[in-house]
C-alpha positions in Angstrom: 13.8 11.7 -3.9 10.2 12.8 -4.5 9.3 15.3 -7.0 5.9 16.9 -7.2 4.5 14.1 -4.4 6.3 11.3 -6.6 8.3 8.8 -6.0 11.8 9.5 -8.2 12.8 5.4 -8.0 9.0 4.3 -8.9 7.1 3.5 -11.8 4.3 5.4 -12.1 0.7 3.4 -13.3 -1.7 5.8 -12.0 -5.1 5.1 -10.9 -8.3 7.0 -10.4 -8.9 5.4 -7.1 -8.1 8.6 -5.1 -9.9 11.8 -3.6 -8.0 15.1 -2.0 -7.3 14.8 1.6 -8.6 17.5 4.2 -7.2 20.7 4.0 -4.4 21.2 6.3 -3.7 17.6 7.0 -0.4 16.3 7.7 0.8 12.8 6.0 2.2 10.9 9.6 1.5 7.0 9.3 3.0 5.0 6.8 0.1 2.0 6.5 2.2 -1.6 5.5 -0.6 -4.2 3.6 0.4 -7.0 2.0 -1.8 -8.4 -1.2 -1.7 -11.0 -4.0 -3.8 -11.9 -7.0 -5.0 -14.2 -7.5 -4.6 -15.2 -3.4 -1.3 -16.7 -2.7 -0.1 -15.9 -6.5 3.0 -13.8 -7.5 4.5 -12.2 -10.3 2.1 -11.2 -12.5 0.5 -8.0 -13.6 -3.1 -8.3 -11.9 -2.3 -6.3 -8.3 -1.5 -3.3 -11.1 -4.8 -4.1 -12.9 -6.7 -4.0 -10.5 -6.3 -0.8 -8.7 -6.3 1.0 -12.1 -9.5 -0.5 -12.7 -8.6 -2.9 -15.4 -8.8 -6.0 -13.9 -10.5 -8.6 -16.3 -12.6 -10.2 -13.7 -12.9 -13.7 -16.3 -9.1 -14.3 -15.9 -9.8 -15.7 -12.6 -13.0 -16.9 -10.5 -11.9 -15.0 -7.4 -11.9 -11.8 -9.7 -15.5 -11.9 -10.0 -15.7 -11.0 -6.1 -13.3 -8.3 -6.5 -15.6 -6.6 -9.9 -17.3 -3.7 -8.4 -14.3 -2.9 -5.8 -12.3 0.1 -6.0 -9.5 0.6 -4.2 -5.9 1.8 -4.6 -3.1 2.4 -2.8 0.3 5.1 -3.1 2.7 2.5 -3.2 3.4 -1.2 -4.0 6.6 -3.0 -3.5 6.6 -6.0 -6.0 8.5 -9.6 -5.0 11.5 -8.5 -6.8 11.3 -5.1 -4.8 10.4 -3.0 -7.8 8.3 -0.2 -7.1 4.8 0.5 -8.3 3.0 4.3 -7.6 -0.7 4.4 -8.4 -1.3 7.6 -6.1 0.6 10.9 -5.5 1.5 11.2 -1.9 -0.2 14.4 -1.7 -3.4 12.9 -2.7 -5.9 10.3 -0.2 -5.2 6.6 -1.9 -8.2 4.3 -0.2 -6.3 1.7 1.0 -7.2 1.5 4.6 -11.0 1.5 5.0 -12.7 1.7 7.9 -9.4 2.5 10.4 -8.2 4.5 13.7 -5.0 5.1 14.8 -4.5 7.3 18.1 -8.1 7.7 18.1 -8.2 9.8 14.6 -10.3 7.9 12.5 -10.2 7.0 8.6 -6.3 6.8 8.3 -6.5 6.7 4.8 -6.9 10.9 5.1 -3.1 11.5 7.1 -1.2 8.0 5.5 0.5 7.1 3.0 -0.7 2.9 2.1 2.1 1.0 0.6 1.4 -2.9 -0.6 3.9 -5.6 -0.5 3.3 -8.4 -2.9 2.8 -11.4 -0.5 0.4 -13.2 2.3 0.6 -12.9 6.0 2.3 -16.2 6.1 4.4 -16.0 3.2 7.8 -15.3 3.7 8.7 -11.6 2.1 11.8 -11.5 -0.1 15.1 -9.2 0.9 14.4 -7.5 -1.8 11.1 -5.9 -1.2 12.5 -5.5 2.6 15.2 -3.3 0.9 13.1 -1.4 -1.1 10.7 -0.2 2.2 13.1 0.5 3.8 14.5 3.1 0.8 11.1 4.3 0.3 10.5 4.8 4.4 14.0 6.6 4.7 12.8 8.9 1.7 9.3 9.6 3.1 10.4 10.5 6.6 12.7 12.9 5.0 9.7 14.4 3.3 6.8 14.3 5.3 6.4 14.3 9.1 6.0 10.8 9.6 5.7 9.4 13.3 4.5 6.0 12.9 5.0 3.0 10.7 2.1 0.6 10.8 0.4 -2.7 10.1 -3.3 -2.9 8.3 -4.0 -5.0 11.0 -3.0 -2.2 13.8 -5.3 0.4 12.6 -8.3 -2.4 11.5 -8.2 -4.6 14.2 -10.7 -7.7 13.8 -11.1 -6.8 10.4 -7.9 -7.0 8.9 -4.6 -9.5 9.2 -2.5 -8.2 6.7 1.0 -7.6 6.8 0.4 -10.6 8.9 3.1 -13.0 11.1 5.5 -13.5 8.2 6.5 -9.8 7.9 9.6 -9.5 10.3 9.4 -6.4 11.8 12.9 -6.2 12.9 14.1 -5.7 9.1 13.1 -2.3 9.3 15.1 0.5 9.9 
């Protein structure tokens, strides 16, 4: 369920990395990304950190490139499939960038972004498989989605992720 543009079965950690969409736009595209921190590394509090700006940039030398970034996204879908929300779905999460989809640009004003913990050659666990695909049945039921895409479909050349290893077919 989703009360008040939140997730019912999410934590909420929310994070000021988020601005009002356009009036009168409709949330259609659901926007899979994959991320880990540091690269490559699971289960452990710094994806969190990080898009609510608390992200101690000496834990780890890769921080340092991450320490005047600001980003965020609504959703993220942990190893063990637990589920994070930084941003109300009503609100525009920057998680996208620079994107088209269908010729509309900057996706990140009609999407919802939602993060699995993981690489784009890392195999992604059941669990987090099973959790999208809870959180996708509850969003379509909610908003007027029409299309479920990769980062890498609306930022071509300039994005991977969710990369090879995310099976597609596991969605339903």
């Amino acid at each position: 369920m989703i009360s008040g543009h939140q997730l019912d079965i999410a934590t909420q950690r929310p994070s000021d990395n988020f601005n009002q969409r356009p009036d009168g736009t409709n949330i259609t595209l659901v926007v899979i990304h994959n991320i880990s921190l540091p690269p490559g590394e699971f289960n452990n509090n710094y994806i969190e950190d990080f898009f609510t700006n608390q992200l101690q940039t000496d834990q780890h030398p890769y921080f340092e490139t991450l320490k005047e970034v600001k980003v965020s996204a609504h959703l993220l879908i942990k190893r063990d499939g637990r589920i994070i929300q930084f941003v109300d779905f009503d609100q525009r999460a920057w998680h996208a960038g620079r994107s088209s989809f269908n010729q509309i640009d900057d996706c990140n004003n009609y999407s919802i972004g939602i993060e699995l913990e993981g690489t784009d050659n890392s195999p992604y666990e059941t669990l987090q498989y099973q959790s999208l695909n809870q959180v996708l049945s509850i969003l379509k039921a909610h908003y007027p989605i029409t299309d479920i895409r990769g980062h890498s479909e609306i930022a071509p050349g300039r994005k991977t992720d969710p990369g090879p290893a995310f099976e597609w077919s596991k969605l339903s």
